[in-house]
DSSP file (Angstrom, degrees, kcal/mol; ACC not computed):
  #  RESIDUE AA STRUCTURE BP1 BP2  ACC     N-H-->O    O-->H-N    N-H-->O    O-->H-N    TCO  KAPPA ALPHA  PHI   PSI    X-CA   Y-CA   Z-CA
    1    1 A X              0   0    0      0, 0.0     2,-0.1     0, 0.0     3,-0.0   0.000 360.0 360.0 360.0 125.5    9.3  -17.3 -277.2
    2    2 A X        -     0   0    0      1,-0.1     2,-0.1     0, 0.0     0, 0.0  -0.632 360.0-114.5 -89.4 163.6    8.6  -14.8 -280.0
    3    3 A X        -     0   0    0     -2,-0.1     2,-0.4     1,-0.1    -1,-0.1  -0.221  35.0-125.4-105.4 153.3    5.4  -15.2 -282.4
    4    4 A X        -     0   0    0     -2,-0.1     2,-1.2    -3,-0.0    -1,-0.1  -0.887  13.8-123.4-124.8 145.1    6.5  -15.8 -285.4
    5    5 A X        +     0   0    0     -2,-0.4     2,-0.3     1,-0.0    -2,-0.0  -0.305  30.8 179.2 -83.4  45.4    5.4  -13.6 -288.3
    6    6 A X        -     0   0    0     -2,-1.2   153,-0.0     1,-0.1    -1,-0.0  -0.319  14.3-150.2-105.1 140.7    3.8  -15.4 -291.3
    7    7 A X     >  -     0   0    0     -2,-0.3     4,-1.8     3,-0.0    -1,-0.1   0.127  35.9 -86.3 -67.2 177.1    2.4  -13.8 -294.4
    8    8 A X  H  > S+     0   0    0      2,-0.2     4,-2.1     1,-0.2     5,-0.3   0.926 128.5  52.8 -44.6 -58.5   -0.9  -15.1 -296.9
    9    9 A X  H  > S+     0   0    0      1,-0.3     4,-1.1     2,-0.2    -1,-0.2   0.845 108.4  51.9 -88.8 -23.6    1.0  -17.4 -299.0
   10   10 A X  H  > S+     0   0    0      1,-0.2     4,-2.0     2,-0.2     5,-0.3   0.940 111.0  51.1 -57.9 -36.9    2.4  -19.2 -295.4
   11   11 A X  H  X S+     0   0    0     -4,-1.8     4,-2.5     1,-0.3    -2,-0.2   0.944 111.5  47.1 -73.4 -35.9   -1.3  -19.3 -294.6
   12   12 A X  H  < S+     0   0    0     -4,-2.1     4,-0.3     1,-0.2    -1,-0.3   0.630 111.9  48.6 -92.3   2.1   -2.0  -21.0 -298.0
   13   13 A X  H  < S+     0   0    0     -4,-1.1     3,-0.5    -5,-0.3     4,-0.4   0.921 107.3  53.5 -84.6 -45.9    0.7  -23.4 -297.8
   14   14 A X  H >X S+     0   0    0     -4,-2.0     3,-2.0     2,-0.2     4,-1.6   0.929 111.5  48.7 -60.0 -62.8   -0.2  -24.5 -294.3
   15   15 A X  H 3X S+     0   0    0     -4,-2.5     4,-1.0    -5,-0.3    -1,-0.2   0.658 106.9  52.6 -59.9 -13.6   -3.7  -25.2 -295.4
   16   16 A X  H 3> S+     0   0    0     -3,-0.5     4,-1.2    -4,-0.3    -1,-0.3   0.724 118.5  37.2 -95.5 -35.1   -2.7  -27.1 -298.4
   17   17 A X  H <4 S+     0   0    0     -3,-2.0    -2,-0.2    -4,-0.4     4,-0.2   0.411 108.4  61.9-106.4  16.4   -0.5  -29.4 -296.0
   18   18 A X  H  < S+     0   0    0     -4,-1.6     3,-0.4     2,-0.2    -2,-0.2   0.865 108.2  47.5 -81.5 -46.8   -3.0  -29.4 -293.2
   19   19 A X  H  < S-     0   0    0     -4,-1.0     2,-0.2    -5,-0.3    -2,-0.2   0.925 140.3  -4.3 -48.2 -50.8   -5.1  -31.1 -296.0
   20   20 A X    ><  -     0   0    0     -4,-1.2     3,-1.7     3,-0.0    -1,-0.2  -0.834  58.4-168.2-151.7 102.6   -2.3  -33.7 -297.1
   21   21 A X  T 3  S+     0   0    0     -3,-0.4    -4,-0.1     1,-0.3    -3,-0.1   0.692  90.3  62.1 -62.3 -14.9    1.2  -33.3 -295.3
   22   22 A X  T 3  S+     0   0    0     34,-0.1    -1,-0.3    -5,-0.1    -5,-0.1   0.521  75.3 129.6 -98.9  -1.2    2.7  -35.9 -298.0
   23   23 A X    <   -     0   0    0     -3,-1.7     5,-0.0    -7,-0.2    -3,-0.0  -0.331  66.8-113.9 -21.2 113.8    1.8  -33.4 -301.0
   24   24 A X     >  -     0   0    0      1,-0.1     4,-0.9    -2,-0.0    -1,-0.2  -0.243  20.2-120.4 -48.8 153.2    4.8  -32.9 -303.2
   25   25 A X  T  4 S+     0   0    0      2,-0.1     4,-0.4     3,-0.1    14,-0.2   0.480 111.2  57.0 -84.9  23.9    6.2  -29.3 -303.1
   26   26 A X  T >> S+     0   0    0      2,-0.2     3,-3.3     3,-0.1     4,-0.9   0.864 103.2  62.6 -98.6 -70.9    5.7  -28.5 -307.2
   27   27 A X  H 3> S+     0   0    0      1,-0.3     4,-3.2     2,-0.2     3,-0.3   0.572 110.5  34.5 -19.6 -62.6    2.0  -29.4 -306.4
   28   28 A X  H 3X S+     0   0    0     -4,-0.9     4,-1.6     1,-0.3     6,-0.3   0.643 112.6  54.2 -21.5 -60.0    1.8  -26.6 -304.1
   29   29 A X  H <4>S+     0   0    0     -3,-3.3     5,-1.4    -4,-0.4    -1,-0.3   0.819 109.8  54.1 -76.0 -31.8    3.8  -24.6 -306.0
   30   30 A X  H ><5S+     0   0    0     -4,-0.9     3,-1.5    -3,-0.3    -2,-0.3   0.948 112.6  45.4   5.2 -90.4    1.1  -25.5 -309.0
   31   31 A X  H 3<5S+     0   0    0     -4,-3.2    -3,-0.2     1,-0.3    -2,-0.2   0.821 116.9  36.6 -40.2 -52.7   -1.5  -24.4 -307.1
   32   32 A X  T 3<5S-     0   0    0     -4,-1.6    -1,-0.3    -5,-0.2    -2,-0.2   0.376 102.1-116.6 -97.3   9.5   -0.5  -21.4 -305.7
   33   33 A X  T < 5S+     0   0    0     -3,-1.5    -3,-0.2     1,-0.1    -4,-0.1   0.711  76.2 117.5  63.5  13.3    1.5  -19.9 -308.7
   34   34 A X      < -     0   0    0     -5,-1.4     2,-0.2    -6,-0.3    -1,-0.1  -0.466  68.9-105.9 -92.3 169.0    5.0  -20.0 -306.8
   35   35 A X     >  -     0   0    0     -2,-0.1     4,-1.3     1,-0.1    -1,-0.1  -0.663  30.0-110.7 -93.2 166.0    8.0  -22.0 -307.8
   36   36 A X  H  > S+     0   0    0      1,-0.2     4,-2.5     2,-0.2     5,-0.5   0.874 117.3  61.5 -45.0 -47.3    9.1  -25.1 -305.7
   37   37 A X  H >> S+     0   0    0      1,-0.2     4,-3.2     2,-0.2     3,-0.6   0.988 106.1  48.6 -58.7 -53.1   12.3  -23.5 -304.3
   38   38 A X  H 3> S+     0   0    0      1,-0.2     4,-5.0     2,-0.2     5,-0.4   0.953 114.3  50.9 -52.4 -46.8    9.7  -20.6 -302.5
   39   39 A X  H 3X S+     0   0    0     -4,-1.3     4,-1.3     1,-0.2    -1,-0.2   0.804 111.6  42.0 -60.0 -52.1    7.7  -23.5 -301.3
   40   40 A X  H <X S+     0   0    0     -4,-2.5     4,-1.1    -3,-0.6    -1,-0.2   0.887 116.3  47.2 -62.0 -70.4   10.6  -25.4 -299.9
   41   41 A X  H >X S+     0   0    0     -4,-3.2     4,-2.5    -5,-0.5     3,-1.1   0.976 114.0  50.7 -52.3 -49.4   12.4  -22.2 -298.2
   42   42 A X  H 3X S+     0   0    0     -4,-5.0     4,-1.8    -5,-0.2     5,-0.3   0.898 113.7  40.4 -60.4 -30.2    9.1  -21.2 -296.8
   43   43 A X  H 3< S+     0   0    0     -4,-1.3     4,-0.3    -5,-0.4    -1,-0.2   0.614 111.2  59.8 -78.0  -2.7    8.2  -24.8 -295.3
   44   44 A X  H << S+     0   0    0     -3,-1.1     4,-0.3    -4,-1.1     3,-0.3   0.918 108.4  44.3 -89.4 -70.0   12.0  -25.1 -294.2
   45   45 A X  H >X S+     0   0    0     -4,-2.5     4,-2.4     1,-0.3     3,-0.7   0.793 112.9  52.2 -41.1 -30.6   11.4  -21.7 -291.9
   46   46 A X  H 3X S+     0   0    0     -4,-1.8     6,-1.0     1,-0.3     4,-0.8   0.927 116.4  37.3 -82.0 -26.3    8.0  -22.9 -290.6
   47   47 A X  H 34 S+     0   0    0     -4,-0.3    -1,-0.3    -5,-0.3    -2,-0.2   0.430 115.9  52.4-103.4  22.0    9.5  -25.8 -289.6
   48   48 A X  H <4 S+     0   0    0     -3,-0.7    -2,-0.2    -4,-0.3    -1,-0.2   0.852 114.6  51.4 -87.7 -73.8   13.1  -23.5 -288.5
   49   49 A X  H  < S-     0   0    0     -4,-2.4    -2,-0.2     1,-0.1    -3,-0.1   0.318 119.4-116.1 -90.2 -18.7   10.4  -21.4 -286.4
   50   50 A X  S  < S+     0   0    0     -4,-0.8    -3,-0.1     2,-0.3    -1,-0.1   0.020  86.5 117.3  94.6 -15.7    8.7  -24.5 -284.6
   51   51 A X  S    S+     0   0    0     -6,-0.3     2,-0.4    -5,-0.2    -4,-0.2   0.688  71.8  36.9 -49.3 -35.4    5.6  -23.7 -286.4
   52   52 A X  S    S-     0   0    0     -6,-1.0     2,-0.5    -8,-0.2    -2,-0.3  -0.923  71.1-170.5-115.1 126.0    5.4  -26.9 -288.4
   53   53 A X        -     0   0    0      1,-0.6    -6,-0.1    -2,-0.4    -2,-0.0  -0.771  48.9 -56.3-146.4 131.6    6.4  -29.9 -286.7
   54   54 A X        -     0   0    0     -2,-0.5    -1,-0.6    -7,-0.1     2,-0.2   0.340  70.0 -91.4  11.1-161.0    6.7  -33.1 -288.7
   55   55 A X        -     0   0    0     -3,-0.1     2,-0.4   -34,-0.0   -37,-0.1  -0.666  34.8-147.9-119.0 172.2    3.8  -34.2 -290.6
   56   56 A X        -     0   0    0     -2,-0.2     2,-0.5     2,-0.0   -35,-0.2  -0.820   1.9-154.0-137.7 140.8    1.1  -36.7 -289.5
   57   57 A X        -     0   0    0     -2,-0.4     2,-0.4   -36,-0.1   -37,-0.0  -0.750  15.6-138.5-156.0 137.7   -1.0  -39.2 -291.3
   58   58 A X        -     0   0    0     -2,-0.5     2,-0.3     1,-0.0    -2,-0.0  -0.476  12.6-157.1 -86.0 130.2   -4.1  -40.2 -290.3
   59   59 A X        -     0   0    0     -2,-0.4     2,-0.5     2,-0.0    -1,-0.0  -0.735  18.1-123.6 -94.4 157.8   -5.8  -43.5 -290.2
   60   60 A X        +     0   0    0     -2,-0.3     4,-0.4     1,-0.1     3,-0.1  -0.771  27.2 179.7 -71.3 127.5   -9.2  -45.1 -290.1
   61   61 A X  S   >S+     0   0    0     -2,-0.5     5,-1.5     2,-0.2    -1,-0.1   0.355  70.4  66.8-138.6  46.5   -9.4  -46.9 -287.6
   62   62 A X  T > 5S+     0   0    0      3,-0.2     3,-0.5     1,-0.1     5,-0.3   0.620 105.1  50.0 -90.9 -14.4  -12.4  -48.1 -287.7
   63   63 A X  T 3 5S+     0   0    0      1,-0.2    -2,-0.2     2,-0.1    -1,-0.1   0.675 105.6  57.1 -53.1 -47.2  -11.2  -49.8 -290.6
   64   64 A X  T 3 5S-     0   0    0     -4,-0.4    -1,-0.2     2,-0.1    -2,-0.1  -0.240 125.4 -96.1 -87.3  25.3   -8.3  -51.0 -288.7
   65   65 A X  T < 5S+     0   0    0     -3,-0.5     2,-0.4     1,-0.1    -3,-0.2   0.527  98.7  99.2  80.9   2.1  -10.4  -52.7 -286.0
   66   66 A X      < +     0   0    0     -5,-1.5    48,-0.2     1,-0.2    47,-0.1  -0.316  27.5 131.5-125.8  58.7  -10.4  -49.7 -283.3
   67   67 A X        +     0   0    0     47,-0.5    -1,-0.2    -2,-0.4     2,-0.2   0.337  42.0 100.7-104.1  10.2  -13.6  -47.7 -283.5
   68   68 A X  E     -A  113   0A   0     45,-0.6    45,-3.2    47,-0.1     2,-0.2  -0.950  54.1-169.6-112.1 168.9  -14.5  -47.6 -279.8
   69   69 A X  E     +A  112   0A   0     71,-0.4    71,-2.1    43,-0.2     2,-0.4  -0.960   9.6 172.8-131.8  98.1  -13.4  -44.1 -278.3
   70   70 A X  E     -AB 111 139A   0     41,-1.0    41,-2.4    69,-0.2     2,-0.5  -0.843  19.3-148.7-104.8 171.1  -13.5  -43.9 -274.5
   71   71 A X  E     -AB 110 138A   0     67,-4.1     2,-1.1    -2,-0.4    67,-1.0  -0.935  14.9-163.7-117.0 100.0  -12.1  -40.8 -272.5
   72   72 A X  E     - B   0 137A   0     37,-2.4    37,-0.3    -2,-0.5    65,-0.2  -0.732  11.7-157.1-128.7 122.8  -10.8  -41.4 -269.2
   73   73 A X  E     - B   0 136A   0     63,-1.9    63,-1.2    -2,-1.1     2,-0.3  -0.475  15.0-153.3 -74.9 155.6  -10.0  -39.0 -266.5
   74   74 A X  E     -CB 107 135A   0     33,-0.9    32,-1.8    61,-0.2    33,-1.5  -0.957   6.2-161.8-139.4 142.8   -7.5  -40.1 -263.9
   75   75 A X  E     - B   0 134A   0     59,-1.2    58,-3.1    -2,-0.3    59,-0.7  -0.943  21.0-147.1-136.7 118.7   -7.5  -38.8 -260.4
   76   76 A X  E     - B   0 132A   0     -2,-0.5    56,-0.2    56,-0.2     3,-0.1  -0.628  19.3-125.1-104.1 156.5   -3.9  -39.5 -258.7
   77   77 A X  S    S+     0   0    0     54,-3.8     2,-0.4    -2,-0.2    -1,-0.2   0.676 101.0   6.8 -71.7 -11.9   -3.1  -40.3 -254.9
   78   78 A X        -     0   0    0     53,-0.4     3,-0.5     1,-0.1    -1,-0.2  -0.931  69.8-135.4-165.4 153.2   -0.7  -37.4 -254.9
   79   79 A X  S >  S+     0   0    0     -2,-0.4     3,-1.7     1,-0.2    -2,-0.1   0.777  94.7  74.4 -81.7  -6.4   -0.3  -35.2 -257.4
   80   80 A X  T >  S+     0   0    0      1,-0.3     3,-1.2     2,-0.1     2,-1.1   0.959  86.1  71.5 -66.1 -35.7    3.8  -35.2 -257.3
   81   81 A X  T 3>  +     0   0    0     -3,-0.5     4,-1.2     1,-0.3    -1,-0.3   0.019  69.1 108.9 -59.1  22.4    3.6  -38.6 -258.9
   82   82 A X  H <> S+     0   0    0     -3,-1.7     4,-3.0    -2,-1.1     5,-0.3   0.863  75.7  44.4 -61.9 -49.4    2.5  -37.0 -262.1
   83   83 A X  H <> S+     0   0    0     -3,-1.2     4,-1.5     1,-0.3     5,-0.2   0.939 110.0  57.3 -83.9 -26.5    5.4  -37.5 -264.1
   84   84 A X  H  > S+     0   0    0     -4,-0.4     4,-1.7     1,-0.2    -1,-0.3   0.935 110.7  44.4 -66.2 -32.0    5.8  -41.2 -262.9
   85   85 A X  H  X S+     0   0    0     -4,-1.2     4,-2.3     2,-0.2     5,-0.2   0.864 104.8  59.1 -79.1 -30.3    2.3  -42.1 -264.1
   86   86 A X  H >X S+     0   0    0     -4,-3.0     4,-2.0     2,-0.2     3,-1.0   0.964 105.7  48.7 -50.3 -80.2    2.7  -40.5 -267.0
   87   87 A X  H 3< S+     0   0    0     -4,-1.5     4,-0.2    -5,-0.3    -2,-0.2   0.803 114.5  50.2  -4.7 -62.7    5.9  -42.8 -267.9
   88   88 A X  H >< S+     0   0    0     -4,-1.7     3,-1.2    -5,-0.2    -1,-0.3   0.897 108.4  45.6 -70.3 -34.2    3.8  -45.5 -267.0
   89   89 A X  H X< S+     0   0    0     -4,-2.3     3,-1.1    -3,-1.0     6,-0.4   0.886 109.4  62.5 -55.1 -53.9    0.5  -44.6 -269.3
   90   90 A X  T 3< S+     0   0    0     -4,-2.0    -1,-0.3     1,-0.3    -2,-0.2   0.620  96.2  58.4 -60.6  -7.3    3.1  -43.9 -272.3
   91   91 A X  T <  S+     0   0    0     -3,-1.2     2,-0.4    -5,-0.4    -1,-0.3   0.105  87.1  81.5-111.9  45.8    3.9  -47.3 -272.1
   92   92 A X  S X  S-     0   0    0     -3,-1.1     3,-2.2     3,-0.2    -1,-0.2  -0.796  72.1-153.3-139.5  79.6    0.3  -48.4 -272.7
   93   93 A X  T 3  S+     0   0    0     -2,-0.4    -1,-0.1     1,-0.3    -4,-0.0   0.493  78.5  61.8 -87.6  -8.3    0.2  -48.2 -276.2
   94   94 A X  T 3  S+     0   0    0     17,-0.0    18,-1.6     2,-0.0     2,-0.9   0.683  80.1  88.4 -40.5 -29.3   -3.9  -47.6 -276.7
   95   95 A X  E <   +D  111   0A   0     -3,-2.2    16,-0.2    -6,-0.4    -3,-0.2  -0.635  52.9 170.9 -82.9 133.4   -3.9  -44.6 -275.0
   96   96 A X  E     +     0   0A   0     14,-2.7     2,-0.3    -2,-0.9    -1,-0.2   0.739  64.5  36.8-104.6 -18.7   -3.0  -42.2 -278.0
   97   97 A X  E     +D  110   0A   0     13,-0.8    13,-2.9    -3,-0.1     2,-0.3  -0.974  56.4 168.2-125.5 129.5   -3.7  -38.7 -275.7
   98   98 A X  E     -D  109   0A   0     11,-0.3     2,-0.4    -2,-0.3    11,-0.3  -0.878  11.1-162.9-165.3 136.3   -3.1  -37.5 -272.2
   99   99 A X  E     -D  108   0A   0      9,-2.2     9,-3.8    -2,-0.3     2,-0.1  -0.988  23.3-132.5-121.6 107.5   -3.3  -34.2 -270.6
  100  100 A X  E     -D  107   0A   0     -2,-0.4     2,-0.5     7,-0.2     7,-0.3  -0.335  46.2-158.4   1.5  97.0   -2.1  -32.8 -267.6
  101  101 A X        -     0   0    0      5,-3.4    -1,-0.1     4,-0.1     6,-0.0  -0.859  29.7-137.7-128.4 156.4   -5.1  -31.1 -266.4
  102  102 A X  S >  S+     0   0    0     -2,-0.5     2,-1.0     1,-0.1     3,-0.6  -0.361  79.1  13.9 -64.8 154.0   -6.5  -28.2 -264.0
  103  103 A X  T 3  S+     0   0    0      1,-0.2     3,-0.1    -2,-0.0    -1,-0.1  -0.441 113.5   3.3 125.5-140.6   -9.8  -29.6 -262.1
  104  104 A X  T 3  S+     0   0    0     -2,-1.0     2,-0.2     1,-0.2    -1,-0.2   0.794 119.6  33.5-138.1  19.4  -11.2  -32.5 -261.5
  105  105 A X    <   -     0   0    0     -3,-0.6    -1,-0.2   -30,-0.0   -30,-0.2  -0.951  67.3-145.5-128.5 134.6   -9.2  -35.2 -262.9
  106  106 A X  S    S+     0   0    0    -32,-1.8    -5,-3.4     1,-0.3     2,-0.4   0.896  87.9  32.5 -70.6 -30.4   -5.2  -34.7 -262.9
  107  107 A X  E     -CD  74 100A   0    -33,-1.5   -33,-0.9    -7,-0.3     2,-0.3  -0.953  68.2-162.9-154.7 140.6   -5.0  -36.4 -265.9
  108  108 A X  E     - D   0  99A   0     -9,-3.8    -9,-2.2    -2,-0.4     2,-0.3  -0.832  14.7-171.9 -99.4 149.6   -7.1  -36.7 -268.9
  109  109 A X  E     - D   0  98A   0    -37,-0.3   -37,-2.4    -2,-0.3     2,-0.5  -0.987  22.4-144.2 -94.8 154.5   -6.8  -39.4 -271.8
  110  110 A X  E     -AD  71  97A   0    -13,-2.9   -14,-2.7    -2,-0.3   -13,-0.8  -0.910  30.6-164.3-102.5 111.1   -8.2  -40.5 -275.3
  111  111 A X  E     -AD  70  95A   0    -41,-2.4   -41,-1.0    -2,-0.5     2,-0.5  -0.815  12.8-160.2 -80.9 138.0   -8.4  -43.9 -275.4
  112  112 A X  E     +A   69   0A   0    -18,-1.6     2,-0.4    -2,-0.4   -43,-0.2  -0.889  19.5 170.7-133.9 121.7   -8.7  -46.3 -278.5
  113  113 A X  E     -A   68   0A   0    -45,-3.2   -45,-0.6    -2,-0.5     6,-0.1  -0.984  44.2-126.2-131.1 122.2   -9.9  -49.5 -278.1
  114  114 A X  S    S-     0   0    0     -2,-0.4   -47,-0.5   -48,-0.2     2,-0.2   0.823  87.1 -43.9  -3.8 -84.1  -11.1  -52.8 -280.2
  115  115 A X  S  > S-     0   0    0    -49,-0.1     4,-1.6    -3,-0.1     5,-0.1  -0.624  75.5 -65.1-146.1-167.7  -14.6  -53.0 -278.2
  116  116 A X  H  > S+     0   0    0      2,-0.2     4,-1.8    -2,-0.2    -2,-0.0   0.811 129.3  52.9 -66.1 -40.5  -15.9  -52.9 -275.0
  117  117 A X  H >> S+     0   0    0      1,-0.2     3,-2.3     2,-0.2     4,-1.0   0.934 107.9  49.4 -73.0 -78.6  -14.5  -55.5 -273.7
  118  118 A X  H 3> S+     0   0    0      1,-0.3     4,-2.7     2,-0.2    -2,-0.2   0.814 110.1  55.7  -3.1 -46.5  -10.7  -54.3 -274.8
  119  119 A X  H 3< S+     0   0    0     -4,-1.6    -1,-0.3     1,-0.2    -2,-0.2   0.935 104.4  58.1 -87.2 -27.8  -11.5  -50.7 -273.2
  120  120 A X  H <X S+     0   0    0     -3,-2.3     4,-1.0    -4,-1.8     3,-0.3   0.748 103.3  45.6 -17.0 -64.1  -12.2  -52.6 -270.2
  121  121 A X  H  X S+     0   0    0     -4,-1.0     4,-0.7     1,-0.3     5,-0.2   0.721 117.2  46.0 -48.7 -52.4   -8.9  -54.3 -269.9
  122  122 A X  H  < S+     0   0    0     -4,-2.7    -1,-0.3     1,-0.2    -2,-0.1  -0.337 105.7  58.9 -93.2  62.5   -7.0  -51.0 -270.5
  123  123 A X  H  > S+     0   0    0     -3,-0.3     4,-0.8    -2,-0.2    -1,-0.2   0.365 106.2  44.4-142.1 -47.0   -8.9  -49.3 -268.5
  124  124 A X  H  X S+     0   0    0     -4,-1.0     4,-0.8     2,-0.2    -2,-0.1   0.636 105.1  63.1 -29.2 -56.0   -8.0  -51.5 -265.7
  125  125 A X  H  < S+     0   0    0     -4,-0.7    -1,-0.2     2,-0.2    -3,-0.1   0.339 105.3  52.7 -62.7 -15.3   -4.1  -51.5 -266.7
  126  126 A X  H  4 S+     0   0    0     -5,-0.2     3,-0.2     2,-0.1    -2,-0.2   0.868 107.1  47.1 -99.9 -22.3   -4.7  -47.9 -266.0
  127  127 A X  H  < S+     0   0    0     -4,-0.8     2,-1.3     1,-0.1     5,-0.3   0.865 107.1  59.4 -46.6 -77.1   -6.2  -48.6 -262.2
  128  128 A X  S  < S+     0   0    0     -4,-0.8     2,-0.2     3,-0.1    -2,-0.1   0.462  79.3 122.0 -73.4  28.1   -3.3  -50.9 -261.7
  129  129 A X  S >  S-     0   0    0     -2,-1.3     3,-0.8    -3,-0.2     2,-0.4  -0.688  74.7-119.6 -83.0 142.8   -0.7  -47.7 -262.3
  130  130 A X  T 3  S+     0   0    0     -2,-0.2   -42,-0.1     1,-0.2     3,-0.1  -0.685 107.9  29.8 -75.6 125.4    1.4  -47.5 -259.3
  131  131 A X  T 3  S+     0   0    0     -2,-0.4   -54,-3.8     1,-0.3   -53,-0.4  -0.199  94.4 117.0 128.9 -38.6    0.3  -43.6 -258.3
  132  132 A X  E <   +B   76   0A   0     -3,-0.8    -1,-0.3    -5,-0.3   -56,-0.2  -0.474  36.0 173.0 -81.9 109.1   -3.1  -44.0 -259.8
  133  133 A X  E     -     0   0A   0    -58,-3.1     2,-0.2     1,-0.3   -57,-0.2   0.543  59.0 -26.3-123.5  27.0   -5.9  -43.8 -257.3
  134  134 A X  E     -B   75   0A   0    -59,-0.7   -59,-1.2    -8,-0.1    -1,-0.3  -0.455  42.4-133.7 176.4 178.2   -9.2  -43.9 -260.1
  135  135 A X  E     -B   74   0A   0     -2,-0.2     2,-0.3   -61,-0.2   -61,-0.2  -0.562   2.9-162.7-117.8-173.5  -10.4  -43.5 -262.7
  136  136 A X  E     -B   73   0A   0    -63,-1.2   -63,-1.9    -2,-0.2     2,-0.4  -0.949  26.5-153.8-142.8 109.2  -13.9  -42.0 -264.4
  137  137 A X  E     -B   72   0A   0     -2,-0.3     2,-0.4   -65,-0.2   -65,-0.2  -0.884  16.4-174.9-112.8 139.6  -14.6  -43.0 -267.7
  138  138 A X  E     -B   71   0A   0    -67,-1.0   -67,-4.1    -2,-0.4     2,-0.5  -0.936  19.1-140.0-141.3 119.9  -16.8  -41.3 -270.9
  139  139 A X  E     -B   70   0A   0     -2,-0.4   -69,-0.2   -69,-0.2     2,-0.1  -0.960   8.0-131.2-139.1 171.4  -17.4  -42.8 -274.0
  140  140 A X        -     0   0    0    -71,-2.1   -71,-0.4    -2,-0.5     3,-0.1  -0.400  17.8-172.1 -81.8 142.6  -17.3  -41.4 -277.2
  141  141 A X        -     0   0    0      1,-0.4     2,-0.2    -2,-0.1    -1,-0.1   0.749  69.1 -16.2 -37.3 -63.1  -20.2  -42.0 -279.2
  142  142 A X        -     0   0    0    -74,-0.0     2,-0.8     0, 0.0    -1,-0.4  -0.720  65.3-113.1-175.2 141.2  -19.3  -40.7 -282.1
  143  143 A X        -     0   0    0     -2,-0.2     3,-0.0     1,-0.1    -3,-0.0  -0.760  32.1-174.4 -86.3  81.6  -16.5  -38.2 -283.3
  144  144 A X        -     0   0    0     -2,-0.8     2,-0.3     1,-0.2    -1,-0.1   0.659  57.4 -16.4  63.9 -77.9  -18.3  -35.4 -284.4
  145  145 A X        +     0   0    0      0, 0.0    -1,-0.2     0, 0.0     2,-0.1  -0.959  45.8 178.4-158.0 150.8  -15.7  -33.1 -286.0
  146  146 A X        +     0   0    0     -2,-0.3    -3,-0.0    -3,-0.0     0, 0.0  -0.413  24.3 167.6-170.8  93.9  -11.8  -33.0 -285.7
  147  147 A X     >  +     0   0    0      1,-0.1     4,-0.5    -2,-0.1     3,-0.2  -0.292  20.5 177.0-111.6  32.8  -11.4  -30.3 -287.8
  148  148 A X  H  > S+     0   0    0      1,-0.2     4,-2.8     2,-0.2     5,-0.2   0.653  81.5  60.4  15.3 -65.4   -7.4  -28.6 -287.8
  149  149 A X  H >4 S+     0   0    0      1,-0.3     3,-1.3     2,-0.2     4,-0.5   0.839  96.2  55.3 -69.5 -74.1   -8.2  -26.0 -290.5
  150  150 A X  H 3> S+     0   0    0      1,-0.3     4,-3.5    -3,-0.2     5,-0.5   0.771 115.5  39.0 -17.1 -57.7  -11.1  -24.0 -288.7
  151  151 A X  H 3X S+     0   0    0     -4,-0.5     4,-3.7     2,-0.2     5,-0.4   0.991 116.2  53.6 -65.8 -40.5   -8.9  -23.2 -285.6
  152  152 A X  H <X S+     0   0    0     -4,-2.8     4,-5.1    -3,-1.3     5,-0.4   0.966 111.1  47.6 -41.6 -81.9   -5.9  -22.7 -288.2
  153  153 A X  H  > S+     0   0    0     -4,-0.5     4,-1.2     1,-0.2    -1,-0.2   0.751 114.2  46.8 -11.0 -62.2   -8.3  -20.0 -290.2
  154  154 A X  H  X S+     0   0    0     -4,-3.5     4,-1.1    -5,-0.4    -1,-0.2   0.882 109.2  52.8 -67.0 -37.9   -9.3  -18.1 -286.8
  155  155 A X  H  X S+     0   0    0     -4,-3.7     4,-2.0    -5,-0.5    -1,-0.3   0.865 109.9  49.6 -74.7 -25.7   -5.9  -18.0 -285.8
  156  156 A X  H  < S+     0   0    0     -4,-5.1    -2,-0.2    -5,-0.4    -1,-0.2   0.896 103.8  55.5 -65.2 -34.3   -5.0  -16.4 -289.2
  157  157 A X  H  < S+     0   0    0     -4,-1.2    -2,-0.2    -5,-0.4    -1,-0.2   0.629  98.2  63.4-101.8  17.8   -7.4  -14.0 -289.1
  158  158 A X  H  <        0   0    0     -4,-1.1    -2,-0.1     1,-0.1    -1,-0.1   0.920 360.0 360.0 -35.1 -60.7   -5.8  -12.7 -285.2
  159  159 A X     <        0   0    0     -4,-2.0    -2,-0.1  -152,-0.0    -1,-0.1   0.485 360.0 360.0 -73.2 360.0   -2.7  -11.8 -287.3
């Protein structure tokens, strides 16, 4: 796939919708001294180019009842049966992350869960996946940083 080429004002656009994806584009265009129409063609191409791909919006959701965090590694009875446990995992709608991984779990997930007891439960549902033969679990403490624009930054100043 070729890298796709983007100039300063791409970099200041990105950051502006890394901040808030639901921005109008005259805001934007405000901000950066461009008209809307630049704003628009350029966000059209990043998202042409794969670069942008829809927009996100985050909740609290500790607010929303869901602050505990666990992590849970999954270690499968043969590894061909990857794609089938995935299937099954997606249909387990607390886990919000899961990775393929290199290692010492085949597959990694972010779990999000009510309370202890609740991460328990799914944790279990994830034990009873046909493929699945255990699991190892880490929980989060507290979330620390999950920060988008640093890695964005570094990777701007590669190009």
């Amino acid at each position: 796939m070729a890298k796709v080429n983007l100039d300063e004002i791409d970099h200041q656009i990105l950051d502006i919708l890394i901040d808030n994806s639901r921005i109008p584009f005259t805001d934007i265009a405000k901000r950066l001294l461009i008209s809307a129409g630049t704003v628009h063609v350029r966000v059209k191409k990043m998202e042409e180019s794969g670069i942008i791909k829809g927009s996100s919006l985050n909740l609290d959701y500790v607010k929303l009842g869901y602050s505990f965090i666990a992590y849970v590694g999954i270690f499968l009875e043969k590894t061909n049966t990857t794609e089938e446990v995935l299937k099954a995992l997606n249909k387990i709608p607390f886990i919000t992350i899961a990775h393929i991984t290199t290692g010492k779990f085949n597959i990694f997930c972010k779990v999000r869960a009510r309370d202890t007891h609740h991460a328990k439960d799914i944790i279990f549902e994830i034990d009873g996946v046909e493929g699945v033969s255990r699991t190892e679990t880490m929980i989060s403490l507290e979330e620390s940083f999950n920060d988008k624009r640093r890695l964005m930054h570094s990777i701007f100043n590669e190009l």
